[in-house]
VEXMAR-339843 format. One line per 2 residues: their letters; for each residue x, y, z of N, C-alpha, C. Coordinates in nm, 4 decimals, decimal comma. Last residue first. Example, Ala and Ser with C-alpha at 12.3 -4.5 7.8 and 13.67 -1.06 7.14 Angstrom:
<recs>
SA = 1,2850/-0,2250/0,7080/1,3670/-0,1060/0,7140/1,2900/0,0030/0,7870 ~ 1,3190/-0,5690/0,7800/1,2300/-0,4500/0,7800/1,3200/-0,3300/0,7800
</recs>
This chain:
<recs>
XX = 1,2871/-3,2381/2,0074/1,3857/-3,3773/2,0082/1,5407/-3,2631/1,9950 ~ 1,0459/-3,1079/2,1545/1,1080/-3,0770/2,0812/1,2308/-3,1770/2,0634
XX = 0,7273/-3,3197/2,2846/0,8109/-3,2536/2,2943/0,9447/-3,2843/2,1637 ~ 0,4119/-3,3737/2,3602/0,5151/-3,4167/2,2378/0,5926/-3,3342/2,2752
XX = 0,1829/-3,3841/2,5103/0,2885/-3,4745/2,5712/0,3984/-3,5272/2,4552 ~ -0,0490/-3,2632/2,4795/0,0120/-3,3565/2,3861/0,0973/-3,4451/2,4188
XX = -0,2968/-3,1644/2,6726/-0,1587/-3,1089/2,6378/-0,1195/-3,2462/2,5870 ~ -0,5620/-2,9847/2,5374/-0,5158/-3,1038/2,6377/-0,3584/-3,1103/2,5884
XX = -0,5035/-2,6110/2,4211/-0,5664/-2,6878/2,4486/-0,4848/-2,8522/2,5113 ~ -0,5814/-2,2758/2,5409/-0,5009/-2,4177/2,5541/-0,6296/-2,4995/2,5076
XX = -0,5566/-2,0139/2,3424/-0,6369/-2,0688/2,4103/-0,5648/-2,2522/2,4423 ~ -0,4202/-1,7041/2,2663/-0,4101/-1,8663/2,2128/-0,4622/-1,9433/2,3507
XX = -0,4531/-1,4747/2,3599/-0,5507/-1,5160/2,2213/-0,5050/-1,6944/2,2137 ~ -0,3572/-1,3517/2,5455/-0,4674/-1,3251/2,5486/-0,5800/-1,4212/2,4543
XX = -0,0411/-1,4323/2,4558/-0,0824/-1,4694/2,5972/-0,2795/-1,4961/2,6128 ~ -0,0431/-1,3149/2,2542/-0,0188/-1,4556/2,2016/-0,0758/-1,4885/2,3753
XX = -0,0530/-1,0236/2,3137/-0,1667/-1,0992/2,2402/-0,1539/-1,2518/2,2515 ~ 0,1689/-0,9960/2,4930/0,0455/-1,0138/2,5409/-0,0662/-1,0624/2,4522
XX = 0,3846/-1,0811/2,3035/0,3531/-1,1470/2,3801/0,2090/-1,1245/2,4528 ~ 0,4765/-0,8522/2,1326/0,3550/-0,9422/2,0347/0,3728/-1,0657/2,2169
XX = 0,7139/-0,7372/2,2557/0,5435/-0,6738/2,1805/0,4682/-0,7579/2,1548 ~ 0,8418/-0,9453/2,2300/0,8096/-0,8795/2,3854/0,6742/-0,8304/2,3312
XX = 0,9996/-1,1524/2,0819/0,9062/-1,0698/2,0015/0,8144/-1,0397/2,1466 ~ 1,2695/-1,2804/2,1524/1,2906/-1,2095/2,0321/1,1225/-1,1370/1,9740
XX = 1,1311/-1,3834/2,4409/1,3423/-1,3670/2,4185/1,3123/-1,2596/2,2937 ~ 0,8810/-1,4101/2,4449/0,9423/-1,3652/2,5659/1,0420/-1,3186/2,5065
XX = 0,8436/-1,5764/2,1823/0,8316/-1,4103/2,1957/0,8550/-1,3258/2,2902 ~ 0,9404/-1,7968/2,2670/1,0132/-1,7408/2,1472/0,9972/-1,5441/2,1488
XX = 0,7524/-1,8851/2,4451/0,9145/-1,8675/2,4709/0,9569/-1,7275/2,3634 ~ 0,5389/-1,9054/2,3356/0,5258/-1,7627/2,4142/0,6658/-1,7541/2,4322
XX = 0,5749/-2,1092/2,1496/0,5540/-1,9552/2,0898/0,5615/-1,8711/2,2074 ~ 0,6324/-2,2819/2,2863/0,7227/-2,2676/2,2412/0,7132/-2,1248/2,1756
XX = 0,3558/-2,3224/2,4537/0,4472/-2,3261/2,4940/0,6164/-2,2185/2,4398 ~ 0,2266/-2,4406/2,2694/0,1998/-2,2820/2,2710/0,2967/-2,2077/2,3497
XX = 0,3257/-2,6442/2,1940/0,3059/-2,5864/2,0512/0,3184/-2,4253/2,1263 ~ 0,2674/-2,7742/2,4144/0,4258/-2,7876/2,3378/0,4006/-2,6784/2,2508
XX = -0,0265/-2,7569/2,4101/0,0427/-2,6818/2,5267/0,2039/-2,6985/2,4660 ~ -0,2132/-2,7402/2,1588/-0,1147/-2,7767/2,2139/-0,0472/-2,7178/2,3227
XX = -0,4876/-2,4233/2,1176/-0,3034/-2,4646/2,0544/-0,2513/-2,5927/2,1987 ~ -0,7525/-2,2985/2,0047/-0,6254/-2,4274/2,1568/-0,5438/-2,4538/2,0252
XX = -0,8837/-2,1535/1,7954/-0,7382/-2,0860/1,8670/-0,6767/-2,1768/1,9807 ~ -1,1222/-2,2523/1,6966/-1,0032/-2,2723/1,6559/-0,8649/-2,2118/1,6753
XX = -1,2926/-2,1858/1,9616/-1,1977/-2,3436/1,9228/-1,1053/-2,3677/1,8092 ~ -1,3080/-1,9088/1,8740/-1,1972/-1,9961/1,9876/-1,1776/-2,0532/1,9541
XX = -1,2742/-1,8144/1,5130/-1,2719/-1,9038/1,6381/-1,2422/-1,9421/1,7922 ~ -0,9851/-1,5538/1,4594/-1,0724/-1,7106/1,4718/-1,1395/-1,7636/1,5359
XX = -0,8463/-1,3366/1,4885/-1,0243/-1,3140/1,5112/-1,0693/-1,4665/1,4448 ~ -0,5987/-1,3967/1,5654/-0,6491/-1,4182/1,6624/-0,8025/-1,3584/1,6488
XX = -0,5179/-1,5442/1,2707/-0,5237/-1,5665/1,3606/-0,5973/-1,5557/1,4811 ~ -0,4899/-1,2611/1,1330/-0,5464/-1,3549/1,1343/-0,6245/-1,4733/1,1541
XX = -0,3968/-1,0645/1,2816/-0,5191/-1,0518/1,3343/-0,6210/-1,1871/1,2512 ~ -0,1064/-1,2119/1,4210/-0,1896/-1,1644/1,3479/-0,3629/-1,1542/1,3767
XX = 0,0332/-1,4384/1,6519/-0,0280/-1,2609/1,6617/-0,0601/-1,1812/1,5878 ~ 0,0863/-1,6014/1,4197/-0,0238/-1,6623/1,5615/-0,0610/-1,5211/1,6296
XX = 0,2655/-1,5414/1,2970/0,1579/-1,4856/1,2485/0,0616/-1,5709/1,3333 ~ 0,5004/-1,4162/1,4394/0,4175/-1,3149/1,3689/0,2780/-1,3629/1,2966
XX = 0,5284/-1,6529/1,5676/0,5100/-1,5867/1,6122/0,4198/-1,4888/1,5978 ~ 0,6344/-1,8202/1,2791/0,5078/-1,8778/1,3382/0,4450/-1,7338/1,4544
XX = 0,8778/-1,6531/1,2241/0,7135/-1,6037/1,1533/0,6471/-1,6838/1,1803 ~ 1,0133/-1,7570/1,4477/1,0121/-1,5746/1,4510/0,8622/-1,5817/1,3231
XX = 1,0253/-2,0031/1,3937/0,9416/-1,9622/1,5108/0,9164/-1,8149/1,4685 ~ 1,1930/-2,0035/1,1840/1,0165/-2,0679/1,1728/0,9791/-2,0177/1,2669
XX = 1,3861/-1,9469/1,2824/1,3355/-1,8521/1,1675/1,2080/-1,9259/1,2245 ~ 1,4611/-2,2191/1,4534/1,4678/-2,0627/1,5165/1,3856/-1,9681/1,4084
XX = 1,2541/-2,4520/1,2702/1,3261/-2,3667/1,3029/1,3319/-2,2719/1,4218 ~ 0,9833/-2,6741/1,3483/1,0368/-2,5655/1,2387/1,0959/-2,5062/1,3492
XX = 0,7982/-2,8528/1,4710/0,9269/-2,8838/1,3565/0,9479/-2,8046/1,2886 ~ 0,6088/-2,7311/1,5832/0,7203/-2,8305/1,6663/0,7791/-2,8417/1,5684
XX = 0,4291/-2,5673/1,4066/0,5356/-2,4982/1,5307/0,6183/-2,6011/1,5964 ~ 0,3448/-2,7925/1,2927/0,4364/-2,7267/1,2182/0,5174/-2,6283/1,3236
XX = 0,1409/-2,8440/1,4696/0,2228/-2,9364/1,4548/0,3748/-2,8815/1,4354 ~ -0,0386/-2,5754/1,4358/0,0697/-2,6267/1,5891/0,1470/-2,7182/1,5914
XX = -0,0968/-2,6396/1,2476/-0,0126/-2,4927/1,2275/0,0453/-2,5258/1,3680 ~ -0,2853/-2,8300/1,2225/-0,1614/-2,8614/1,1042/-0,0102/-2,6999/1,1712
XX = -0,4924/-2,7117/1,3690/-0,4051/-2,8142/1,3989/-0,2930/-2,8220/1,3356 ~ -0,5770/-2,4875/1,2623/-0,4875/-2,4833/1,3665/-0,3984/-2,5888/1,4544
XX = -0,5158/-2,5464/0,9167/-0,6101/-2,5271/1,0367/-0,4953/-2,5350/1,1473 ~ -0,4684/-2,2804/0,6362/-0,4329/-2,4175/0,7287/-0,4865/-2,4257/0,8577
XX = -0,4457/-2,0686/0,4815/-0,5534/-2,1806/0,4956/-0,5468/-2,3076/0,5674 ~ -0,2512/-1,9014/0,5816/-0,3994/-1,8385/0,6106/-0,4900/-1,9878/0,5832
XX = -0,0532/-2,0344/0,5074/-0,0575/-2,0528/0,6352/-0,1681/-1,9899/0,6336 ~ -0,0206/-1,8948/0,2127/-0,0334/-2,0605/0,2716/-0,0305/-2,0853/0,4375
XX = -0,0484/-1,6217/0,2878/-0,1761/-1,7082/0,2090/-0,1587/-1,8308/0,2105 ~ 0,2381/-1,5895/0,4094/0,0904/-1,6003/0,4771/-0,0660/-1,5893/0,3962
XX = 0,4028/-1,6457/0,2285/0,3910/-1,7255/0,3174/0,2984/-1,7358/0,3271 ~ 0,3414/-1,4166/0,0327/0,3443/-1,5030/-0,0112/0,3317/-1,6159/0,0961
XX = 0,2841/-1,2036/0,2064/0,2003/-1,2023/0,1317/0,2033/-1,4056/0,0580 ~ 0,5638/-1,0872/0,2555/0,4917/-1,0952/0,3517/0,3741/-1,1954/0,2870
XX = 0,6850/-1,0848/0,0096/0,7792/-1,1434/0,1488/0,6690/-1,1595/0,2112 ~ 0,5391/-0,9060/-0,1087/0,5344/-1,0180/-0,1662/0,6270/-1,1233/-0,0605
XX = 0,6519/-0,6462/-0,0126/0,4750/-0,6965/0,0014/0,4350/-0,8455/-0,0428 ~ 0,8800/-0,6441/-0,0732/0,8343/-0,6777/0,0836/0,7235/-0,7132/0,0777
XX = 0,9874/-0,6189/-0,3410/0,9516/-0,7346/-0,3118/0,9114/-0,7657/-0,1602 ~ 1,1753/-0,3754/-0,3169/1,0301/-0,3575/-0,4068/0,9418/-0,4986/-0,3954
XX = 1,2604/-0,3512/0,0583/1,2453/-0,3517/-0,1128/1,1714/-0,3907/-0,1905 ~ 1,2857/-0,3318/0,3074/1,1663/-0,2627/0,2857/1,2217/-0,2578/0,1036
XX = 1,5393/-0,5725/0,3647/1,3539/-0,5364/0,4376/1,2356/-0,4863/0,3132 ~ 1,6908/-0,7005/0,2744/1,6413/-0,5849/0,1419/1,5028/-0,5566/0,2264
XX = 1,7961/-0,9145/0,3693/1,8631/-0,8292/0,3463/1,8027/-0,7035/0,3178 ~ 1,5301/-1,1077/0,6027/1,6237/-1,0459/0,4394/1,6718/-0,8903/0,4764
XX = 1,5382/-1,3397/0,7924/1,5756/-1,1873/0,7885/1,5956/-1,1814/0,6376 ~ 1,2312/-1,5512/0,7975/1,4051/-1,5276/0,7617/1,3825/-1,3699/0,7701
XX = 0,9570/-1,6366/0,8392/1,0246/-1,5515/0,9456/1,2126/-1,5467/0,9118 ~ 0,8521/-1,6738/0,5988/0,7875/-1,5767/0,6777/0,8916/-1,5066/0,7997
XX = 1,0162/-1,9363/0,6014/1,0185/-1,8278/0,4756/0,9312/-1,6850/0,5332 ~ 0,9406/-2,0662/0,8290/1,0560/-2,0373/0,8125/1,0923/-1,9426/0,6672
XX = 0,7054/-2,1114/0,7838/0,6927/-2,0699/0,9096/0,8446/-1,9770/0,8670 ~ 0,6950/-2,2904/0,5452/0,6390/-2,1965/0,5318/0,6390/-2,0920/0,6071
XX = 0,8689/-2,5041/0,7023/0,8954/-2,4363/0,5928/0,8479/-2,3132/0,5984 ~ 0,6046/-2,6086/0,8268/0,7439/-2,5464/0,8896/0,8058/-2,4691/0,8178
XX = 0,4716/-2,6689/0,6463/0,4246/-2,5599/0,7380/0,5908/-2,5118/0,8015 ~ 0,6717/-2,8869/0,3912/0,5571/-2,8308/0,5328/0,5188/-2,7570/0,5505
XX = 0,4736/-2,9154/0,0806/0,5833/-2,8792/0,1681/0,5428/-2,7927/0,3081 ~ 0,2560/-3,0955/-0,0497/0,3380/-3,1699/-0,0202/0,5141/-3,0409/0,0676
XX = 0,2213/-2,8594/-0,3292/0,1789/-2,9261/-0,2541/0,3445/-2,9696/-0,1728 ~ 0,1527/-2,4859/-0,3472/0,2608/-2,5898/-0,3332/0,2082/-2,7430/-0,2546
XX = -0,1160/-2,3044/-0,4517/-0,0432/-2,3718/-0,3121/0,0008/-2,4873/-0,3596 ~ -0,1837/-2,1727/-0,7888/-0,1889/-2,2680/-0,6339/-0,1267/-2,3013/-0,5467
XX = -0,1995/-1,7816/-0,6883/-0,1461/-1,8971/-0,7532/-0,1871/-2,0399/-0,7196 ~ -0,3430/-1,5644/-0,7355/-0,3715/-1,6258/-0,6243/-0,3368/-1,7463/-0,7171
XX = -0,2266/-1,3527/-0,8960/-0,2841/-1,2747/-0,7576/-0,3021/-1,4333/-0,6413 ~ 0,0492/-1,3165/-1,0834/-0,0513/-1,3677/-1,0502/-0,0908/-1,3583/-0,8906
XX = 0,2833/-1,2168/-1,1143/0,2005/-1,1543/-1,1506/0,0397/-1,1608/-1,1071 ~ 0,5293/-1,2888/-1,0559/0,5051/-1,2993/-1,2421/0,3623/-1,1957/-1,2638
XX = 0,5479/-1,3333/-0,8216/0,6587/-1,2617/-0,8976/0,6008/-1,1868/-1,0094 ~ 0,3876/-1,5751/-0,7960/0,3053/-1,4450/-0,7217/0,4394/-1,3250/-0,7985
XX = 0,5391/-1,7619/-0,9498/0,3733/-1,7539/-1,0095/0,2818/-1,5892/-0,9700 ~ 0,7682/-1,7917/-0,8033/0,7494/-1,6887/-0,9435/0,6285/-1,6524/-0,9373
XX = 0,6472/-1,8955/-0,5680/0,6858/-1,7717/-0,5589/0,7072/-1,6903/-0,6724 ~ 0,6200/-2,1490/-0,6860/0,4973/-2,0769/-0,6299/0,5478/-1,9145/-0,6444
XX = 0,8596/-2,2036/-0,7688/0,7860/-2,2475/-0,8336/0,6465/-2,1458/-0,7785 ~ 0,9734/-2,2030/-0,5020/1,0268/-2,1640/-0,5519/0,9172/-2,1276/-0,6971
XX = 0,8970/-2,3974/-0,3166/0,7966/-2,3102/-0,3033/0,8677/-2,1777/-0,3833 ~ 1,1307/-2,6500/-0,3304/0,9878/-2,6641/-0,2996/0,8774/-2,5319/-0,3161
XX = 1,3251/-2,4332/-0,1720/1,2986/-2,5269/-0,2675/1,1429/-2,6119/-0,1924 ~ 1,2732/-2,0659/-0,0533/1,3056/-2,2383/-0,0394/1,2834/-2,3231/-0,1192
XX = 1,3656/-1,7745/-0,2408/1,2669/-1,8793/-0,1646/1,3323/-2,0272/-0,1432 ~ 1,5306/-1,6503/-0,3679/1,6197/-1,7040/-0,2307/1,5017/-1,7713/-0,1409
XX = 1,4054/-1,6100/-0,6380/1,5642/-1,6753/-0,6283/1,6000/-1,6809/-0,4631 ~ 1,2377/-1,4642/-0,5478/1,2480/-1,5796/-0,6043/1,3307/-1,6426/-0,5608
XX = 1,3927/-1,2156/-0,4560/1,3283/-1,3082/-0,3646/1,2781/-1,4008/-0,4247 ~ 1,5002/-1,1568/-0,7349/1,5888/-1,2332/-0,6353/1,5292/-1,2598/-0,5129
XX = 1,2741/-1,0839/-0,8514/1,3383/-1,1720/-0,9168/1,4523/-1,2655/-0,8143 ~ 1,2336/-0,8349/-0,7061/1,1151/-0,9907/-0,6921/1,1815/-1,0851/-0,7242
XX = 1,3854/-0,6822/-0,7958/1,3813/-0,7303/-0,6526/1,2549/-0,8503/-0,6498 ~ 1,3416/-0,6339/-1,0636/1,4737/-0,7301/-1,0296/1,4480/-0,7875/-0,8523
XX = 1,0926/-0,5109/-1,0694/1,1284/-0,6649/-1,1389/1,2498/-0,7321/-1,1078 ~ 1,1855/-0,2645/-1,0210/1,0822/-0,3543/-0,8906/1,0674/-0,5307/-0,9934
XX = 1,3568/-0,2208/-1,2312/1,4409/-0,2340/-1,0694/1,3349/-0,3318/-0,9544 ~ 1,3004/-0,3427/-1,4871/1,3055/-0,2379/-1,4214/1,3373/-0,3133/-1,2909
XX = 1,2601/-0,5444/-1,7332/1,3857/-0,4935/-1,6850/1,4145/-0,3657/-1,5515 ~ 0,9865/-0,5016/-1,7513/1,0373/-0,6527/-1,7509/1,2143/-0,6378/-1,6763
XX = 0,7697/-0,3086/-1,5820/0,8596/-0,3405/-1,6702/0,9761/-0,3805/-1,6651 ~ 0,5850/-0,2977/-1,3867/0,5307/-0,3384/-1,4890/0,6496/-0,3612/-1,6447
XX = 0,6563/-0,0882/-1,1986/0,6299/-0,2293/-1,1663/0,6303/-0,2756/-1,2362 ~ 0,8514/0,1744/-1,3237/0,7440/0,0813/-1,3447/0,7795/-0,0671/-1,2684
XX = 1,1572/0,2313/-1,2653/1,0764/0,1966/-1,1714/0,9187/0,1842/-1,1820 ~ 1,2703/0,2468/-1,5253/1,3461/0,1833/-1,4125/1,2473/0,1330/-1,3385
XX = 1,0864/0,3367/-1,7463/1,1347/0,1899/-1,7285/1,1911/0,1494/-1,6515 ~ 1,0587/0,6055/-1,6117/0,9602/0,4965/-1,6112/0,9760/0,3276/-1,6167
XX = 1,2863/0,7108/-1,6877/1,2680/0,6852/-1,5317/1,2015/0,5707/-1,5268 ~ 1,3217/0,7033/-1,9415/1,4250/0,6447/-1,8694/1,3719/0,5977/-1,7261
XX = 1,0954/0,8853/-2,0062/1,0655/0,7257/-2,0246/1,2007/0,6482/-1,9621 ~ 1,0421/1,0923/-1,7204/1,0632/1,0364/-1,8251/1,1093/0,9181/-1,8632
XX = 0,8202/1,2408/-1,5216/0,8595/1,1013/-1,5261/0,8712/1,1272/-1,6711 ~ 0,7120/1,5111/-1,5007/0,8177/1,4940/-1,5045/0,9124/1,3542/-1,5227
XX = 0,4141/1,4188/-1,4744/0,4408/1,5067/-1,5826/0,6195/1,5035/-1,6058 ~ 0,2680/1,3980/-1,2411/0,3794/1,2621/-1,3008/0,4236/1,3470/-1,4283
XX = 0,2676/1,5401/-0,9549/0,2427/1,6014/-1,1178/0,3729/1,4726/-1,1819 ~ 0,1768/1,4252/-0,6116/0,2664/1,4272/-0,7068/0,2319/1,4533/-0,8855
XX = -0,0482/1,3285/-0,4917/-0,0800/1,4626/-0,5656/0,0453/1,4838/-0,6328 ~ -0,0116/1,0900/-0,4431/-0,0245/1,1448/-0,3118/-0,0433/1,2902/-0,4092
XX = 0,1352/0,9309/-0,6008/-0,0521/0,9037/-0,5541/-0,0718/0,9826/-0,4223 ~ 0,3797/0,9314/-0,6215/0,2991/1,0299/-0,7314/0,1051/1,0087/-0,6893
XX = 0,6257/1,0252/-0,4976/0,5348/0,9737/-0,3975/0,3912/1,0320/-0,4564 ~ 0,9504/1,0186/-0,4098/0,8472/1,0057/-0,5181/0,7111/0,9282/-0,4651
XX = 1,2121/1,1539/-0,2237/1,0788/1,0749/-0,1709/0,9932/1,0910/-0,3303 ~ 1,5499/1,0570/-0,1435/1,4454/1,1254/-0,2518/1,3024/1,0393/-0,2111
XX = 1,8210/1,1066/-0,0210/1,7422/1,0853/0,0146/1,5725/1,1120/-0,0948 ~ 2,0265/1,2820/0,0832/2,0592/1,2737/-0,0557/1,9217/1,1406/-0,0819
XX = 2,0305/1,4179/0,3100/2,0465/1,2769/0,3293/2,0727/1,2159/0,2156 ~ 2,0512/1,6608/0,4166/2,1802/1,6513/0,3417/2,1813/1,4338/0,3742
XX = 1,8641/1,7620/0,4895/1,9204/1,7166/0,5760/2,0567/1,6038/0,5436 ~ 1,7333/1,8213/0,1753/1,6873/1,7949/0,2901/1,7950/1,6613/0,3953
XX = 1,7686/1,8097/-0,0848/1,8836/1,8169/-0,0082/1,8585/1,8382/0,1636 ~ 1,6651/1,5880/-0,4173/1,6033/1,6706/-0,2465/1,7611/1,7097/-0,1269
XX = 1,5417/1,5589/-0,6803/1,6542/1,5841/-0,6197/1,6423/1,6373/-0,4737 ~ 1,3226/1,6951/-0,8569/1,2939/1,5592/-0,7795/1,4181/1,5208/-0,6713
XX = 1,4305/1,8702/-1,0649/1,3660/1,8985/-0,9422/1,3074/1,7790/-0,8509 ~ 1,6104/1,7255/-1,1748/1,6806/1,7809/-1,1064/1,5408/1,8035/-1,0299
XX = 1,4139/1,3821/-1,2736/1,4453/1,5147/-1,2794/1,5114/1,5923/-1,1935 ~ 1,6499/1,1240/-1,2999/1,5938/1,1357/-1,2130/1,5679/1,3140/-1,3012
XX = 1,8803/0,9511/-1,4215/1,7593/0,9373/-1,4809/1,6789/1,0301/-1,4407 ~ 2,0561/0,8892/-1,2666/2,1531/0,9803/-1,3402/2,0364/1,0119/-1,4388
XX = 1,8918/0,7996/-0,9817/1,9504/0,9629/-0,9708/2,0190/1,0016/-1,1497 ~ 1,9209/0,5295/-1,0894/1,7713/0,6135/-1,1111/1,8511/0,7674/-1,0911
XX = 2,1719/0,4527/-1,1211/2,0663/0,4159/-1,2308/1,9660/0,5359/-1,2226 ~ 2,2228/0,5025/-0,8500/2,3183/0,5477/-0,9193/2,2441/0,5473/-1,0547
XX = 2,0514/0,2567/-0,7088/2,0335/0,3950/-0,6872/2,0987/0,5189/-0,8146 ~ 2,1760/0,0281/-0,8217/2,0212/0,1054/-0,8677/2,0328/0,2587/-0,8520
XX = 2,3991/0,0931/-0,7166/2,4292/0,0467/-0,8587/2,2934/0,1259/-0,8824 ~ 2,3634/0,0417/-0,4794/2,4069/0,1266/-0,4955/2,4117/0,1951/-0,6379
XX = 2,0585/-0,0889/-0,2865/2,1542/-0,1075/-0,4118/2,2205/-0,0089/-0,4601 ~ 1,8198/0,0495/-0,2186/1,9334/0,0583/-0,1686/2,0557/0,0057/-0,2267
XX = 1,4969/0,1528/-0,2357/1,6494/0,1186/-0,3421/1,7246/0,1624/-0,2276 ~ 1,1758/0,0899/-0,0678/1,3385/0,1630/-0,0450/1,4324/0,0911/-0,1440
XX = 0,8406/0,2232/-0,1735/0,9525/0,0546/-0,1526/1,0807/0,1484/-0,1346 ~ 0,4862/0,2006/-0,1457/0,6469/0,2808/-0,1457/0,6874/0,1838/-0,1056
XX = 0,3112/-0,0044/-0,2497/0,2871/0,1251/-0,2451/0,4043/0,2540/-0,2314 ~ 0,4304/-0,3022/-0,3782/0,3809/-0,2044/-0,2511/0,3935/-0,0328/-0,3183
XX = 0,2958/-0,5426/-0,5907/0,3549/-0,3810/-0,5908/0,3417/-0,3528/-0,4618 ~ 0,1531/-0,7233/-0,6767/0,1811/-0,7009/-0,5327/0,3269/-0,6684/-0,5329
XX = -0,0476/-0,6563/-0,8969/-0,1238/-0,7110/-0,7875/-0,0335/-0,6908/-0,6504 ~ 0,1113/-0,4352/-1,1334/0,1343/-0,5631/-1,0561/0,0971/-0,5626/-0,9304
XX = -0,0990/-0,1831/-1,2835/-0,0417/-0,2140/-1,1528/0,0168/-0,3614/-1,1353 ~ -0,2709/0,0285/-1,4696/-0,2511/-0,1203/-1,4333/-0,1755/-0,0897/-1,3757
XX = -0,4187/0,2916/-1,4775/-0,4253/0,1794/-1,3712/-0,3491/0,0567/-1,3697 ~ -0,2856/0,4294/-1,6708/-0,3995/0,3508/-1,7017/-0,4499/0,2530/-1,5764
XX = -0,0724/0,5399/-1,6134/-0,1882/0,5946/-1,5861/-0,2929/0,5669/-1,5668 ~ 0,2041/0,3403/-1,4592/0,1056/0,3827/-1,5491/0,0223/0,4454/-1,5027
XX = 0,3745/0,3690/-1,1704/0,2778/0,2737/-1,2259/0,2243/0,3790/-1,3715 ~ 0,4959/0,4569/-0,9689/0,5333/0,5109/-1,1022/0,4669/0,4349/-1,1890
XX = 0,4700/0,5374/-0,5928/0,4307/0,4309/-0,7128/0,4028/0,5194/-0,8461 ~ 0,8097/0,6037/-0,4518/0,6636/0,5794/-0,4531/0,6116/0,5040/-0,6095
XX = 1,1028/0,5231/-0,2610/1,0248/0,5395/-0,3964/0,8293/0,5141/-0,3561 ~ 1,3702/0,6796/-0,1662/1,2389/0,6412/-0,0803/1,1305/0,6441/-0,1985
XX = 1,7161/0,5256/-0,1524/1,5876/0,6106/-0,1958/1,4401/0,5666/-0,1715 ~ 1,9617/0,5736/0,0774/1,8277/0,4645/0,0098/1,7646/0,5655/-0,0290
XX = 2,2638/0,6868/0,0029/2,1551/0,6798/0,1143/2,0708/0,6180/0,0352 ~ 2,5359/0,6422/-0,0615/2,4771/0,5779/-0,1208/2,3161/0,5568/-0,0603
XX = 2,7884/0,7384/-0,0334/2,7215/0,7031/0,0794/2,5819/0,6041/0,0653 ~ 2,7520/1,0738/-0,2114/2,8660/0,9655/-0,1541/2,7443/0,8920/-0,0398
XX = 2,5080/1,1037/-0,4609/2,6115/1,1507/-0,3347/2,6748/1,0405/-0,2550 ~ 2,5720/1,0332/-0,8146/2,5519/1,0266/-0,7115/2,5935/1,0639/-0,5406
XX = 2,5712/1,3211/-1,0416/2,6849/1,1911/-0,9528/2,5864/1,1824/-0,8145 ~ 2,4899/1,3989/-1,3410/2,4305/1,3963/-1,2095/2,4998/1,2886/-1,1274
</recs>
């Protein structure tokens, strides 16, 4: 079975066991794009799972949707079980490990490995945290997105709005792009008023950021972040 030239992403669904178990932060469908993977699962794959729809070479598995798992064989299973040690959704966690920030490297196995609610890293900023939420990765929608998303924003879900407007003055171009995303979460904006004045520097810098690189998410950040006395700190 040769792979088709071009190496289109495959569109995977969830190959989890029967028994329910599951790794806590599995997404539900994830994209292989790795050429190597891809090439792994198609020489594994049943012919009728093979799709020539629009000649994208393109495969949708998608077994919680009425999919007959009856055709998953144990080659397949070990590729794309969540749950096994050498399989493909173990390697993509393995290297968003591997490209977390120091300092929260250590945390990020703990959510890798398995665990649903690890402890929070001491002693590393918000900024940081702003800036691991908002890097581009390579691998958007790979078996490790739910854990891209998931991992920042449980350490920024417990932080008060003070500590989170500070952290918007000392973090990054990245830091801003996921301070952005997540001051226009619904996190965020079903708080509190009083816990939505933001710093006028602080709020300042978020509506910039989303004027130039996040237009969509400006009317909320406009509607929901509430001023507060202005600080008179500015960006050095």
């Amino acid at each position: 079975m040769n792979p088709i030239p071009g190496a289109e992403p495959l569109h995977m669904g969830d190959f989890s066991p029967g028994d329910g178990a599951r790794h806590p932060h599995h997404p539900r469908s994830y994209e292989i794009t790795d050429p190597a993977e891809i090439a792994e699962v198609r020489a594994v794959l049943p012919p009728e799972r093979h799709t020539d729809a629009a000649g994208s070479g393109g495969i949708e598995c998608m077994c919680h949707e009425g999919w007959d798992p009856a055709p998953v064989t144990p080659e397949l299973k070990r590729l794309v079980d969540p749950l096994s040690p050498d399989g493909i959704p173990a390697r993509h966690r393995a290297r968003w490990v591997a490209r977390a920030p120091d300092g929260l490297r250590e945390y990020a196995e703990a959510l890798a490995g398995g665990e649903e609610e690890p402890d929070p890293p001491s002693a590393v900023p918000l900024g940081v945290v702003f800036g691991w939420l908002g890097a581009v990765r390579a691998e958007p929608r790979d078996a490790a997105w739910l854990l891209a998303e998931r991992g920042p924003w449980r350490l920024l879900a417990g932080a008060s709005t003070e500590e989170l407007a500070w952290a918007v003055r000392e973090t990054d171009r990245a830091g801003l792009e996921g301070a952005v995303r997540f001051f226009a979460s619904e996190e965020f904006t079903t708080r509190h008023p009083k816990r939505r004045r933001v710093p006028e520097t602080a709020r300042e810098l978020l509506l910039r950021h989303a004027r130039g690189h996040r237009p969509k998410d400006l009317p909320v950040l406009e509607r929901r972040l509430l001023r507060a006395a202005e600080d008179r700190v500015r960006r050095s």
